[in-house]
C-alpha positions as CSV (number, residue, x, y, z in Angstrom):
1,X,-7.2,-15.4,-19.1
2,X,-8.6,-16.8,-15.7
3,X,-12.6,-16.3,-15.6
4,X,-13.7,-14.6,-12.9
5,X,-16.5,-16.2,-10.7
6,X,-19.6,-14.5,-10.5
7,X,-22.7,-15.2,-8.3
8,X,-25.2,-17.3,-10.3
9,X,-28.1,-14.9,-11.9
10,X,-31.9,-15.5,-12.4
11,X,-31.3,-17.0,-15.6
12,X,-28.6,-18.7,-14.8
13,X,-29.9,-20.7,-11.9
14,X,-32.1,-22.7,-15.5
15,X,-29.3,-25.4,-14.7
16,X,-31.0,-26.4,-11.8
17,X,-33.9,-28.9,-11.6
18,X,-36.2,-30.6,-8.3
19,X,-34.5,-33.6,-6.6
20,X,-35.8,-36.8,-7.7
21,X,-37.8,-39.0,-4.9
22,X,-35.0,-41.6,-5.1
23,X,-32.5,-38.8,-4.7
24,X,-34.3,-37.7,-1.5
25,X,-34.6,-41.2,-0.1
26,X,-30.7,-41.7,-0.6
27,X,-29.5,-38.5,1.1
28,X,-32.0,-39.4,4.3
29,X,-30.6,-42.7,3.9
30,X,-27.1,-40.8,4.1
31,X,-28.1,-38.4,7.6
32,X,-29.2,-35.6,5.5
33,X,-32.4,-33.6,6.9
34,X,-34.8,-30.5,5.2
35,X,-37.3,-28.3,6.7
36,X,-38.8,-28.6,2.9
37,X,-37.3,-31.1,0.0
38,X,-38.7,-29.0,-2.2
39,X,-36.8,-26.0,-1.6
40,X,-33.5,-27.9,-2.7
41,X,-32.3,-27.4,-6.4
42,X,-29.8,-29.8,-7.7
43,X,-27.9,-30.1,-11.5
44,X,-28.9,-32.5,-14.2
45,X,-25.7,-34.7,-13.1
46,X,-26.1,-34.1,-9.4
47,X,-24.9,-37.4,-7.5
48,X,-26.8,-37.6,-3.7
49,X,-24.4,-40.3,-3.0
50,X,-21.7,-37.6,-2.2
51,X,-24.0,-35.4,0.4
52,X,-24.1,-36.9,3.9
53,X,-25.3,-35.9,7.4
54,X,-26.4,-32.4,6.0
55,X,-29.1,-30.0,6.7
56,X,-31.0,-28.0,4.5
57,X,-33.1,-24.7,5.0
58,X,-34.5,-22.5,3.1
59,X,-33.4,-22.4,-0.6
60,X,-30.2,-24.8,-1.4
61,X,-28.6,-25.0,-5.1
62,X,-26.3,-27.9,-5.1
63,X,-23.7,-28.3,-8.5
64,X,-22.4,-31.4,-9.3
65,X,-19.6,-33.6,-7.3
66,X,-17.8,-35.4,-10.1
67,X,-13.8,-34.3,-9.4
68,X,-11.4,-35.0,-6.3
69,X,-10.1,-32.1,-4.4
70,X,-6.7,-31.5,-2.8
71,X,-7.8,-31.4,1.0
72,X,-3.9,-31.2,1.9
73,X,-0.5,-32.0,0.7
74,X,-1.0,-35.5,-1.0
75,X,-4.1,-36.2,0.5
76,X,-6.9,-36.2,-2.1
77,X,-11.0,-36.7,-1.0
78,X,-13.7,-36.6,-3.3
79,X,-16.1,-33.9,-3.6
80,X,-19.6,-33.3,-1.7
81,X,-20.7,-32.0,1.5
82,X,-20.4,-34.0,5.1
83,X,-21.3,-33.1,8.3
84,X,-23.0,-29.5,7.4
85,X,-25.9,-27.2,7.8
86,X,-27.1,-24.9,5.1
87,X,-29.6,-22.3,4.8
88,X,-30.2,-20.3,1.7
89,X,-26.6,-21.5,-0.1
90,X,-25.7,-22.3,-3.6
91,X,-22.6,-24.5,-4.2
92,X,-20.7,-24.4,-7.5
93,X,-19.5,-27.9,-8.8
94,X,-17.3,-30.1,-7.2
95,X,-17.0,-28.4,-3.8
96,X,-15.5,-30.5,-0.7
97,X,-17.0,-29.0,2.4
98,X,-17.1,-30.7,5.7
99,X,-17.5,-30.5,9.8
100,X,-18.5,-26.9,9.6
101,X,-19.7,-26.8,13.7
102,X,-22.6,-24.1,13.2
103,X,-24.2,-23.1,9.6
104,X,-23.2,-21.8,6.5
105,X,-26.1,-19.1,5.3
106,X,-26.8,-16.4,2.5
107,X,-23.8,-17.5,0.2
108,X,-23.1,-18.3,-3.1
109,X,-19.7,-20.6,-3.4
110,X,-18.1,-21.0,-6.4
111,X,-16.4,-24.3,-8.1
112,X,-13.8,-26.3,-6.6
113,X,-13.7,-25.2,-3.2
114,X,-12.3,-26.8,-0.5
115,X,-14.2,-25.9,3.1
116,X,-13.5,-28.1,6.4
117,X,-13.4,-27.1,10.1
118,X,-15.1,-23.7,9.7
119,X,-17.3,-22.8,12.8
120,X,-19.7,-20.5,10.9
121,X,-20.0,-19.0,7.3
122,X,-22.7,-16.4,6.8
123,X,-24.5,-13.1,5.6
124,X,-26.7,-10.7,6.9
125,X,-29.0,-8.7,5.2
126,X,-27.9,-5.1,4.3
127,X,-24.4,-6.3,4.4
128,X,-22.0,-3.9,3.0
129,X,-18.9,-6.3,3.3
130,X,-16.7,-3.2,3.8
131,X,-17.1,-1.8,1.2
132,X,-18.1,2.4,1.9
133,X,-16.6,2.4,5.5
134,X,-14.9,5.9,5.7
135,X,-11.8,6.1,8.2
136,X,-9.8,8.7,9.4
137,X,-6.0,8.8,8.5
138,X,-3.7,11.2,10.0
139,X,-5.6,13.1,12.3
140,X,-7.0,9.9,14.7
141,X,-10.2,12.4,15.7
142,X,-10.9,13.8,12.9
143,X,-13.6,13.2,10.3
144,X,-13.5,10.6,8.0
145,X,-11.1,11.3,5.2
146,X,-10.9,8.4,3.6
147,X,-13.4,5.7,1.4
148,X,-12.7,2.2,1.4
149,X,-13.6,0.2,-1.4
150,X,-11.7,-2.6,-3.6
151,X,-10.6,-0.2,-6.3
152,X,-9.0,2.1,-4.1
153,X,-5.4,3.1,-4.7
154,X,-2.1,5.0,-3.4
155,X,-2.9,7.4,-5.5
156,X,-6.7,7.8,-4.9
157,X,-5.8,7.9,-1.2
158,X,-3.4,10.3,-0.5
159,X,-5.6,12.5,-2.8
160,X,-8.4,12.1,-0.4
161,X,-6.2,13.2,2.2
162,X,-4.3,15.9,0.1
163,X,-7.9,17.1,-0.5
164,X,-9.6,16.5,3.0
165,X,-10.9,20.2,3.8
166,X,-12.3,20.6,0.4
167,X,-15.3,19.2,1.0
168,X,-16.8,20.5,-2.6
169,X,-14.2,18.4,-3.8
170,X,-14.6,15.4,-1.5
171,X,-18.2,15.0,-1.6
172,X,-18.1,15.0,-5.5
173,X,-15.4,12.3,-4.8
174,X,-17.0,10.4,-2.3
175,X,-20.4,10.6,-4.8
176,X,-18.2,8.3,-7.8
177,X,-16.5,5.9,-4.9
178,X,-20.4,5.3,-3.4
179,X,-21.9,5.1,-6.9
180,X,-19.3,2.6,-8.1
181,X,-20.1,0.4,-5.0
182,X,-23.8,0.2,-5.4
183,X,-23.1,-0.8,-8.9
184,X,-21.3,-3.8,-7.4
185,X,-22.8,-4.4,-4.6
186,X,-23.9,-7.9,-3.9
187,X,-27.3,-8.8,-2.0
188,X,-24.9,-11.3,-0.1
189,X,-22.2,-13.5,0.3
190,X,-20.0,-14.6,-2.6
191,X,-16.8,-17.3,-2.2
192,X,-15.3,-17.4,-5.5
193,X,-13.6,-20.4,-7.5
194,X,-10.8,-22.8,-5.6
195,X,-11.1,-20.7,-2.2
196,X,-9.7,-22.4,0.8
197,X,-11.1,-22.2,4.1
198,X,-9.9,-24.2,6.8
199,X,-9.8,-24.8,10.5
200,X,-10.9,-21.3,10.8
201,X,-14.2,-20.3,13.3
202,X,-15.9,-17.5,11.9
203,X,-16.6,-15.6,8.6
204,X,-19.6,-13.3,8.3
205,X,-20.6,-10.7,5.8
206,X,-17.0,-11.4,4.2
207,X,-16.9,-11.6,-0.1
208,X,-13.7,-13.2,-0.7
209,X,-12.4,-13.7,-4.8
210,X,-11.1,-16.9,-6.4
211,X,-8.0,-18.3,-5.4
212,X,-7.7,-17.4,-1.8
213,X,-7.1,-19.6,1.1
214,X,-8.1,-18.7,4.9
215,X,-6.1,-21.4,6.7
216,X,-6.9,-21.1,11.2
217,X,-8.0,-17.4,11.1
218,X,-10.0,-16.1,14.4
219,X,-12.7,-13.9,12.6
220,X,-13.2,-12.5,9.1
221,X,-16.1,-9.8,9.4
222,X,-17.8,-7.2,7.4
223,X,-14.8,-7.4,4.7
224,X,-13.6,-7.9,1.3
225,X,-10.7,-10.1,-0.2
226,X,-10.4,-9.2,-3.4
227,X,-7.7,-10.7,-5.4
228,X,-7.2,-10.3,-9.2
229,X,-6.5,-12.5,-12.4
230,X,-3.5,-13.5,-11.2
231,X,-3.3,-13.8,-7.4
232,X,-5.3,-13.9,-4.7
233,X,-4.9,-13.8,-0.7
234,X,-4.0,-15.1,1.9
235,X,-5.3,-15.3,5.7
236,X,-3.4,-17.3,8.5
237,X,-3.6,-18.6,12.0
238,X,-5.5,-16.9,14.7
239,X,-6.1,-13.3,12.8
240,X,-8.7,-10.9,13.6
241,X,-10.0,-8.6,10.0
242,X,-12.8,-6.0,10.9
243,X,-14.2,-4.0,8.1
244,X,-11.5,-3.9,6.0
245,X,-11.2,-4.8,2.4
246,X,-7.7,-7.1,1.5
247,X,-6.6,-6.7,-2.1
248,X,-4.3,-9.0,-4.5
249,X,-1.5,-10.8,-2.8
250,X,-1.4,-9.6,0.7
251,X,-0.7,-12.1,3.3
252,X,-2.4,-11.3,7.1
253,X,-0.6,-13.9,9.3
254,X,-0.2,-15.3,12.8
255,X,-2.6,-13.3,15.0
256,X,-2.8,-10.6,13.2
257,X,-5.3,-8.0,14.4
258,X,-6.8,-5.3,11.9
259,X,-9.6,-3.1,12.4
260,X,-11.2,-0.7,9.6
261,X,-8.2,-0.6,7.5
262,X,-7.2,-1.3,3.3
263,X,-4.5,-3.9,2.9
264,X,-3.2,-2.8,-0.3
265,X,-1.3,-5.5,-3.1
266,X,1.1,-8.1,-2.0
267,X,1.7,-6.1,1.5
268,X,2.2,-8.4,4.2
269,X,0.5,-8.1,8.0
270,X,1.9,-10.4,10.6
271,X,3.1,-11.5,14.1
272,X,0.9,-10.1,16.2
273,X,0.5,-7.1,14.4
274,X,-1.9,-4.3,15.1
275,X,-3.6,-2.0,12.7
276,X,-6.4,0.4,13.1
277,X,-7.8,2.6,11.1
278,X,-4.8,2.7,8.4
279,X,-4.4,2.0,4.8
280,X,-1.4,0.1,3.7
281,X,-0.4,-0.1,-0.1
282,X,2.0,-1.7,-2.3
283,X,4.3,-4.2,-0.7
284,X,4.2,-2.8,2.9
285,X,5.2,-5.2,5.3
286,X,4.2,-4.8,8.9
287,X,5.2,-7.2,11.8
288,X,4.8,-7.5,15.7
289,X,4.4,-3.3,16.3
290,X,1.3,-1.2,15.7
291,X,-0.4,1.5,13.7
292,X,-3.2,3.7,14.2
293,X,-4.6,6.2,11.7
294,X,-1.3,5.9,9.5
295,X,-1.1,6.4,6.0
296,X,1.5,3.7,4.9
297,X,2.1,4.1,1.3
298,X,4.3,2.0,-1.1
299,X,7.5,0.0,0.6
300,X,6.5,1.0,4.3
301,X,8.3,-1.8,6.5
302,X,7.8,-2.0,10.5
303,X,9.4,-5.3,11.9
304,X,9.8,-4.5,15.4
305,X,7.9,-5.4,18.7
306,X,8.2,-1.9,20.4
307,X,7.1,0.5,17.0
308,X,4.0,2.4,17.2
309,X,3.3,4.1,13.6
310,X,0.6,7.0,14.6
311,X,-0.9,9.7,12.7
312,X,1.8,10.0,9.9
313,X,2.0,9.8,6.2
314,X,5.1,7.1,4.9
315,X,6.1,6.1,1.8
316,X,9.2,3.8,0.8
317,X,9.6,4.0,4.7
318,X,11.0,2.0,7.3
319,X,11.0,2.3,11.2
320,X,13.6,1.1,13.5
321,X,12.9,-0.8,16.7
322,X,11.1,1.3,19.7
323,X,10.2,3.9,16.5
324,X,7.4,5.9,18.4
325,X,5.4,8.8,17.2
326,X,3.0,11.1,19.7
327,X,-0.1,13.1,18.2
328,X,-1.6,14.4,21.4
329,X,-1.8,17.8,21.4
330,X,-2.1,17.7,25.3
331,X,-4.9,19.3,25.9
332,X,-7.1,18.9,22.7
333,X,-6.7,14.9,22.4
334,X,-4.9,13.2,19.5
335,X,-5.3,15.5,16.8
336,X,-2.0,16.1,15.5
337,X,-0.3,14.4,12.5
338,X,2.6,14.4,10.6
339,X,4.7,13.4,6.8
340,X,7.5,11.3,6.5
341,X,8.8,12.0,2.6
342,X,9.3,9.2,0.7
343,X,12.9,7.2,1.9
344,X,12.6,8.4,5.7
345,X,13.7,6.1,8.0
346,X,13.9,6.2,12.1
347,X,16.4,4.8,13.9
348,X,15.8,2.2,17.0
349,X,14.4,4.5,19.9
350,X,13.4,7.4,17.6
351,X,10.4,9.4,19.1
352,X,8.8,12.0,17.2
353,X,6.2,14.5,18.5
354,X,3.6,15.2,15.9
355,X,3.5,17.8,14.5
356,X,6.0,17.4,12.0
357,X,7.3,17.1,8.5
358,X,10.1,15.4,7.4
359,X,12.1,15.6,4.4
360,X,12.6,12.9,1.6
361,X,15.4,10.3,2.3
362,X,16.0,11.8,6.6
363,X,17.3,10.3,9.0
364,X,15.8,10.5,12.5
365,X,17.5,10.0,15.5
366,X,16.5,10.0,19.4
367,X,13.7,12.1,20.7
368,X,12.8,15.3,18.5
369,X,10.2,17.3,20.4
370,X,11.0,20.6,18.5
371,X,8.0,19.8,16.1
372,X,10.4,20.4,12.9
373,X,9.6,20.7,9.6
374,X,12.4,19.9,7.4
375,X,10.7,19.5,3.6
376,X,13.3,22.2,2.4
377,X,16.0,20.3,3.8
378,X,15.9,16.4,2.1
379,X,18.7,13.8,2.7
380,X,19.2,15.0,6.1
381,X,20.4,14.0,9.3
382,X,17.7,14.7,12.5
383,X,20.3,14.0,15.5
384,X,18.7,14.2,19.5
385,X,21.2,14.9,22.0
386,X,20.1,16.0,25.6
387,X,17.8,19.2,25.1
388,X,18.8,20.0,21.8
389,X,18.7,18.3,18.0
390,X,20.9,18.5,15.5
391,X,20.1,18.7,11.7
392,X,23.0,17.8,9.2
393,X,21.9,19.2,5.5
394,X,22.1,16.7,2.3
395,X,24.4,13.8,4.9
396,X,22.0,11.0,3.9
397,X,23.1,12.0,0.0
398,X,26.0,10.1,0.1
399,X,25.7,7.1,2.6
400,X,26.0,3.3,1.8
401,X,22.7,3.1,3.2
402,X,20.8,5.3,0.6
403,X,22.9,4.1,-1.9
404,X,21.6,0.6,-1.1
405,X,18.3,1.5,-0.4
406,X,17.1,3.4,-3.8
407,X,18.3,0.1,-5.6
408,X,16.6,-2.3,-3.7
409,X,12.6,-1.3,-3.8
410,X,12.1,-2.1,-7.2
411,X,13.5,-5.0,-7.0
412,X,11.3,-6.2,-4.5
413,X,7.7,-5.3,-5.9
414,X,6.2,-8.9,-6.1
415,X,3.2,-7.6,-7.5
416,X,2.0,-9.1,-10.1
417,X,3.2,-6.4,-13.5
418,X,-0.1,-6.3,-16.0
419,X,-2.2,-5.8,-12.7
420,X,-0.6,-3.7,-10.5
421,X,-3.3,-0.4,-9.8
422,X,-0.9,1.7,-7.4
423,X,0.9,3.6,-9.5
424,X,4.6,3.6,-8.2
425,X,8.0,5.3,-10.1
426,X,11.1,4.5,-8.6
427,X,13.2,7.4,-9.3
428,X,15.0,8.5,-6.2
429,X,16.4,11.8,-7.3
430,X,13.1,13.5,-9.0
431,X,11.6,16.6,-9.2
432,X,10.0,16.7,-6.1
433,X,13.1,15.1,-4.2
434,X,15.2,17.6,-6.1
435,X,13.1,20.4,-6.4
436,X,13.6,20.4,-2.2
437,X,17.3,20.2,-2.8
438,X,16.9,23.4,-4.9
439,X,14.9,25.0,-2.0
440,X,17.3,23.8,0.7
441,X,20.5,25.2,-1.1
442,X,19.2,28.7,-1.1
443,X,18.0,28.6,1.8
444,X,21.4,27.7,3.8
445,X,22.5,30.0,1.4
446,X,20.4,32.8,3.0
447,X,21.0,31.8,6.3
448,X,25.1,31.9,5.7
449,X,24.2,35.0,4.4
450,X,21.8,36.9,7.0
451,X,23.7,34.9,9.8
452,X,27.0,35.3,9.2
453,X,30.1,32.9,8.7
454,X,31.1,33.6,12.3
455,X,28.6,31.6,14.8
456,X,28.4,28.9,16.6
457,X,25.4,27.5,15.0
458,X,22.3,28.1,13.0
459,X,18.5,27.8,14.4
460,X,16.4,26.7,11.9
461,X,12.9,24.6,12.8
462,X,13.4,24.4,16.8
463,X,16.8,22.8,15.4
464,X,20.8,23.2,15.6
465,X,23.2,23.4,12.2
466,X,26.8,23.6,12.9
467,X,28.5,25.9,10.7
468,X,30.1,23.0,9.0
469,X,27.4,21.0,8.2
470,X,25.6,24.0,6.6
471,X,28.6,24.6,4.3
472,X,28.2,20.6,3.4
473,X,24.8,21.0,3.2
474,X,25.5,24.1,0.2
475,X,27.4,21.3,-1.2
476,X,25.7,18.2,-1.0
477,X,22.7,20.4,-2.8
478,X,24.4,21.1,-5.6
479,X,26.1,17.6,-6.2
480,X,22.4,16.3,-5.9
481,X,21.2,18.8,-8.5
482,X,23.9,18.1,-11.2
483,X,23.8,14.2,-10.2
484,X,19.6,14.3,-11.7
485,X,21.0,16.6,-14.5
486,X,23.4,14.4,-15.1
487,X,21.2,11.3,-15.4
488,X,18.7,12.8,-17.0
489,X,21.3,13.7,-20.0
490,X,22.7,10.5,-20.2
491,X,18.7,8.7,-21.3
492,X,17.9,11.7,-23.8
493,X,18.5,12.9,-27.0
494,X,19.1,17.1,-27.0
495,X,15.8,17.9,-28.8
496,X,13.8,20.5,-26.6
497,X,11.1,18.8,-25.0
498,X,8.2,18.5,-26.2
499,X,5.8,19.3,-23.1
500,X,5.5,22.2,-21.0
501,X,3.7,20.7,-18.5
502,X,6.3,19.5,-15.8
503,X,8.5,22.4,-15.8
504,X,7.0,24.1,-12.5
505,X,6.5,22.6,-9.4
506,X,5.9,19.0,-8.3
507,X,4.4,16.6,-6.0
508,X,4.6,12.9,-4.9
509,X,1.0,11.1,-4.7
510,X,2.3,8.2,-2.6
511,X,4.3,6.8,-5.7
512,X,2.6,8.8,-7.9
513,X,5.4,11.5,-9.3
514,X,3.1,14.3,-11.4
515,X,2.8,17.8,-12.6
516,X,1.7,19.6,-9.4
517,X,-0.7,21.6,-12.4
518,X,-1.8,18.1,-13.4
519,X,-3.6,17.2,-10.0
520,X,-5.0,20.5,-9.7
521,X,-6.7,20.5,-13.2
522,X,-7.6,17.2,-12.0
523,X,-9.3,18.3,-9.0
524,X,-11.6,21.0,-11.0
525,X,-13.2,18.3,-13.4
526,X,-14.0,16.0,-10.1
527,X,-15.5,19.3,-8.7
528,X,-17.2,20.2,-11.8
529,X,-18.5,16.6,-12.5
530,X,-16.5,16.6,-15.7
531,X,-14.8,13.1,-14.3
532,X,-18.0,10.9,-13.9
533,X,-16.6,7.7,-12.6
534,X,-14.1,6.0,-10.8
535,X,-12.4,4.2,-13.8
536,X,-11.8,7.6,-15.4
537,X,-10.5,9.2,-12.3
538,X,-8.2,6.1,-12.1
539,X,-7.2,6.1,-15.9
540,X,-6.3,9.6,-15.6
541,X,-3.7,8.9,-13.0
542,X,-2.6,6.0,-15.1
543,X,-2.2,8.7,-18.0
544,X,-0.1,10.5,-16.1
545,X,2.2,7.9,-15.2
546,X,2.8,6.9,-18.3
547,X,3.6,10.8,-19.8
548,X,6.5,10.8,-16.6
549,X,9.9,10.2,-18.6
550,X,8.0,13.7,-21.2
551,X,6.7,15.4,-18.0
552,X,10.6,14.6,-16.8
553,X,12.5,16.0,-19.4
554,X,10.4,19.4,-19.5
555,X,11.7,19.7,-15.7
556,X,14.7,18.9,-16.2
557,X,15.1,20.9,-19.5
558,X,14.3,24.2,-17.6
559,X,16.4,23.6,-14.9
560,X,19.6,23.3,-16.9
561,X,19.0,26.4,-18.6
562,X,18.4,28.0,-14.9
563,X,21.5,26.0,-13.3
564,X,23.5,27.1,-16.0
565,X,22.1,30.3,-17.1
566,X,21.7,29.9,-20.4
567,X,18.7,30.8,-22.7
568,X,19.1,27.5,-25.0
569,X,21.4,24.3,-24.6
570,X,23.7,24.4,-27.3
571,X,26.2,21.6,-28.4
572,X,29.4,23.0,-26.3
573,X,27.4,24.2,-23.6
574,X,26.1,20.4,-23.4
575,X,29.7,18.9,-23.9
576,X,30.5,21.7,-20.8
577,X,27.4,20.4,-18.4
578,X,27.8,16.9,-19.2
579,X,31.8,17.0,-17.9
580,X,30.4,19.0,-14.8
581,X,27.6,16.4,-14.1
582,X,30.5,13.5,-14.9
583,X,32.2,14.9,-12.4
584,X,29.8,15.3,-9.2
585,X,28.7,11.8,-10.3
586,X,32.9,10.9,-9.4
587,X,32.8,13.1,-6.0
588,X,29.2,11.4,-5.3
589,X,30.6,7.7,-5.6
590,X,33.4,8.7,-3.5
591,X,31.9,9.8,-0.8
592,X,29.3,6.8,-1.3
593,X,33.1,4.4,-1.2
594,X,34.7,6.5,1.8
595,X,31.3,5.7,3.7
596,X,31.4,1.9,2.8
597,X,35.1,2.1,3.9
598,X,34.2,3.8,7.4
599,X,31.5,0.6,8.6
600,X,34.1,-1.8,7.3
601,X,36.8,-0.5,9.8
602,X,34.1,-0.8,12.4
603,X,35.9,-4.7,12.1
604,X,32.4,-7.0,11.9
605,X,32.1,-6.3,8.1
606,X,33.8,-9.4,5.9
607,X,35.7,-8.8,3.4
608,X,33.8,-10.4,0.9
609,X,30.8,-8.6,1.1
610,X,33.0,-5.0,1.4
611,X,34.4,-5.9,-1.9
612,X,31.0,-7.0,-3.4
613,X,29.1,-3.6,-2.6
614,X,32.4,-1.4,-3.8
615,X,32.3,-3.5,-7.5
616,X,28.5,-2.6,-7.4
617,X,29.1,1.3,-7.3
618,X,28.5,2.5,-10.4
C-alpha cells in the first residue's frame, strides 16, 4: 500500500541537524543568500553542492538530494533547488525545484517533487484551504446548504439538500463535518510526495496530496486536491480554482474557471468551463458551458458551448447543446430550482423554467414554461410546440437510446474500485424508478377514468396528453413493472425474503438507492447525536449499499403478491408470473428493435453498426 505523506511533526523534525561552516561557505559560493544561517536545518546526508542562487528566510528544513528526477519526457535533472526564494519551508528528499519568479512560503513539500516555473507558492495564516466553505445548491440566494470538505460525498450531499430546512438536523450535521475538519486541519501548506508543479503562476493556501501534477494553471487558491491511494489529480493550462476542494482523479483543464465548488472522483472540468457554486460527483464531465448553484450528481455530462446548468438537481444526466434552465422568479430574484431524476436528458435548445420536476429517464424538448412536474410520470416524452407542450407517458421505455444508455454508465466509472466513496447502483429499473411507474399507471388510469375516453386531450401539469399516448402510457407502465419483476426473478431463489425493510417506499440519494425508512431513521440519530462522526455517518450509507440486492428483493417480493393478488407465491403461480414477465420482456425488445429499425431508415446509419446493436438486444 502507497504511504501517505504527512507534514513532518516535532519529533520528527530530530532528522535535522545545523549546516556545517563549510556547507554555508559552499552554497554562498553557489548564489545562495540567508537573513540568518542558523535558522536553516539540513539532514545528516544533505549535499550544498545541489542548492544554488537560493534565498532563505525564516526557518528552512532541507532533505537530502541524492536521486534524479523526471523533469519531462526523457529528460532527467538531478535533484536540489536553483534559482528560488524560501521563507519558513521544509523540503522532503530529493526535490527538483527551480526558477520559481516570487517566493515559496509556509509549506511543507514532500519527497520527490518536481517544481519549475511557478510564480508564487504560499500560505497564510488562518488558512482554511477550503475546507468548511458552505455554498448554496439549488436555490442560487438561498442560505448555505451545503459543507465542503474532502470527505464529502453524493450521498452526504444530496442529504444536506434533502434536509436543508431542518435546521435541528443540519446544524447537528454541520457540527460532525466542522469537528472532522479541525481534527485535520493543518497550520499550513502541505505538497505531498511526487507532486508536479509546472509553468504555473500562483498557488496560495492550496494542500494538494501525493501524486498530483498542476501543469500551466492560472491560480490555485484557498483549495484542496485530495487524491487517494491510488490516484491523484490533475490541473491544466490556464485554469482558475477558488475555494473548492478537488478529489481523486478529476482532471480541471484548459481554462477552466471554478469558484466555491466540490469536484467529485474522476469527473472531468474543461474547455473553458464555468462552475460556480456547484458540486459535481462521480465521473461528471463538464466542457465549454456553465453551471451555477447545480447539484451534478453521478454521470452528469455537459459538452456544449451554449448550456447553462442552473439551480437543478442531475444525476446520470446529460444536456444537449443550448440546454438552458431559468430560476428567476421575476420579481423575487433567482430563487427557484428544480430535479432532473436520474437518466433525464435535454435535447439541443431545450429551455426549462424553474420550477420544475422531472421524472427519471424524460425527455425534454423545446421551451417548457408550464413549470411541470412530472415525478409520477417517468420515461416520458416533454414535447414544446408553439404555446403548448406535449407529454407522452412511458415513450422513453422502449427507445434505442435508453436502451443504450442504462448499459453504458457502468461501464464508464474510471474510478478507481477499493476507493470509490460515492456510493452509486446502476440499476435502471428500481424501486424508485418503478415505484413512479406504479404511481403513473394509476394515475392515467384515473384520468381515463374521470375524463372520459372521448376527448381531445388530457391536462395534466400545465401539459397536453393525447388520448393515444395516455393509453400507451397505461401500457408502457405495466411492461415496465413486469420487466423489474421479471429480472428480479430471474437472480433469486423463491424463499421469502428475509427483510422487511424495503417493501414501502423509496428514494434515490444521488446514486444512493435505500429504504426511504432507512434515511429517515438515519436522520433521528444525526439529530439525536446518536451518529457522532463523519466516518459513521458515512459507514452507515456504505451499510446500506451493500444490504441493496436484500432491501431489493423485499420490494420486489411485495409487489408481486400486489401485481398479482396473491397472498403467497406459490410454485404455479411463479411458473404463471415468470411466462408473463418472459413475455413483456419479448414485447419490450421489440419495440426497443422497431425503434432501432426507424433511425436506420433515416438512411445515414451503416449497416454494420445496425446489425451490431440488434445482436446486442438481449
Amino acid at each position: 500500500m502507497k504511504q501517505t505523506y504527512q507534514p513532518p511533526s516535532k519529533t520528527g523534525m530530530d532528522k535535522y541537524r545545523a549546516l556545517t561552516e563549510k556547507e554555508i561557505q559552499t552554497l554562498e559560493h553557489n548564489g545562495c543568500t540567508a537573513e540568518d544561517w542558523t535558522s536553516v536545518s539540513v539532514d545528516t546526508d544533505f549535499a550544498a553542492a545541489y542548492v544554488k542562487n537560493t534565498t532563505f528566510y525564516g526557518d528552512v528544513n532541507l532533505g537530502v538530494f541524492e536521486k534524479n528526477i523526471e523533469a519531462g519526457e526523457g529528460i532527467v535533472v538531478h535533484s536540489g533547488l536553483r534559482n528560488v526564494v524560501l521563507r519558513d519551508v521544509t523540503i522532503g528528499d530529493n526535490c527538483l525545484i527551480e526558477n520559481v519568479s516570487n517566493y515559496m512560503s509556509r509549506y511543507d513539500i514532500g519527497e520527490e517533487c518536481y517544481i519549475s516555473g511557478v510564480g508564487k507558492i504560499a500560505s497564510t495564516g488562518g488558512a482554511t484551504f477550503g475546507q468548511g466553505e458552505t455554498i448554496a445548491v439549488l436555490n442560487e440566494a438561498g442560505r448555505g446548504n451545503v459543507k465542503l470538505f474532502e470527505g464529502l460525498t453524493s450521498q452526504l450531499a444530496a442529504f444536506m439538500v434533502r434536509h436543508h430546512a431542518d435546521r435541528e438536523l443540519i446544524a447537528a450535521l454541520f457540527a460532525l463535518i466542522e469537528r472532522r475538519i479541525a481534527a485535520r486541519k493543518t497550520e499550513r501548506g502541505v505538497i505531498g510526495y511526487r507532486v508536479k508543479i509546472v509553468n504555473t503562476k500562483e498557488i496560495v493556501d492550496t494542500n494538494i496530496s501525493d501524486d498530483c501534477e498542476i501543469n500551466g494553471a492560472s491560480c490555485l487558491g484557498n483549495c484542496t486536491l485530495e487524491g487517494t491511494q491510488e490516484t491523484g489529480i490533475y490541473v491544466g493550462h490556464d485554469v482558475i480554482c477558488e475555494n473548492t476542494i478537488v478529489t481523486a482523479g478529476a482532471a480541471l483543464l484548459d481554462g477552466a474557471k471554478i469558484k466555491n465548488c466540490f469536484v467529485g472522483e474522476a469527473c472531468h472540468i474543461g474547455s473553458g468551463f464555468t462552475a460556480t457554486d456547484s458540486v459535481f460527483f462521480a465521473n461528471s464531465h463538464m466542457d465549454n458551458g456553465e453551471a451555477c448553484a447545480s447539484f451534478c450528481g453521478p454521470f452528469t455530462v455537459s459538452h456544449h458551448k451554449s448550456t447553462l446548468l442552473i439551480g437543478g438537481k442531475f444525476s446520470f444526466y446529460n444536456a444537449g447543446s443550448g440546454t438552458n434552465y431559468s430560476n428567476h422568479a421575476y420579481k423575487l430574484g433567482p430563487v427557484h430550482y428544480g430535479t432532473l431524476a436520474r437518466g433525464s436528458k435535454t435535447a439541443s435548445g431545450a429551455h426549462l423554467l424553474m420550477p420544475a420536476s422531472i421524472g427519471a429517464f424524460s425527455m425534454c424538448m423545446g421551451k417548457i414554461p408550464c413549470h411541470p412536474d412530472t415525478r409520477k410520470l417517468p420515461f416520458s416524452y416533454l414535447l414544446a410546440s408553439g404555446d403548448e407542450v406535449y407529454l407522452v407517458p412511458g415513450r422513453n421505455l422502449t427507445t434505442v437510446g435508453t436502451y443504450r444508455d442504462v448499459g453504458k454508465w457502468q461501464k464508464r466509472d474510471v474510478r478507481p474500485r477499493g476507493e470509490r466513496k460515492s456510493l452509486v447502483h446502476f440499476d435502471w429499473l428500481n424501486p424508485v424508478t418503478v415505484g413512479a411507474c406504479i404511481e403513473g399507471k394509476r394515475l392515467l388510469e384515473k384520468m381515463l377514468c374521470e375524463q372520459g375516453v372521448v376527448t381531445d386531450a388530457y391536462r395534466y401539469e400545465g401539459c397536453l396528453i393525447t388520448p393515444r399516448a395516455l393509453q400507451q402510457g397505461i401500457v408502457s407502465y405495466d411492461m415496465a413493472i413486469r420487466l423489474f419483476i421479471g429480472m428480479q426473478l430471474s437472480s433469486r431463489t423463491t424463499v421469502s425474503p428475509v427483510e422487511t425493510t424495503g417493501a414501502d417506499t423509496w428514494i434515490d440519494l444521488s446514486g444512493l438507492l435505500m429504504p426511504e425508512v432507512e434515511e429517515r431513521r438515519l436522520a433521528e440519530e444525526i439529530r439525536q447525536g446518536i451518529v457522532t462522526d463523519v466516518e459513521e455517518l458515512t459507514d452507515r450509507f456504505l451499510d446500506s449499499y451493500h444490504r441493496y440486492e436484500d432491501y431489493l428483493w423485499a420490494y420486489a417480493y411485495e409487489l408481486m403478491k400486489e401485481y398479482y393478488q396473491l397472498d403467497a407465491l406459490a410454485g404455479e403461480d411463479l411458473d404463471r408470473i415468470r411466462q408473463d414477465c418472459r413475455q413483456a420482456h419479448d414485447e419490450w425488445l421489440a419495440l426497443i428493435r422497431r425503434d432501432a429499425e426507424k433511425e436506420f431508415a433515416l438512411g445515414d446509419v451503416e449497416e454494420e453498426t445496425r446489425s451490431r446493436f440488434l445482436a446486442s438486444l438481449h
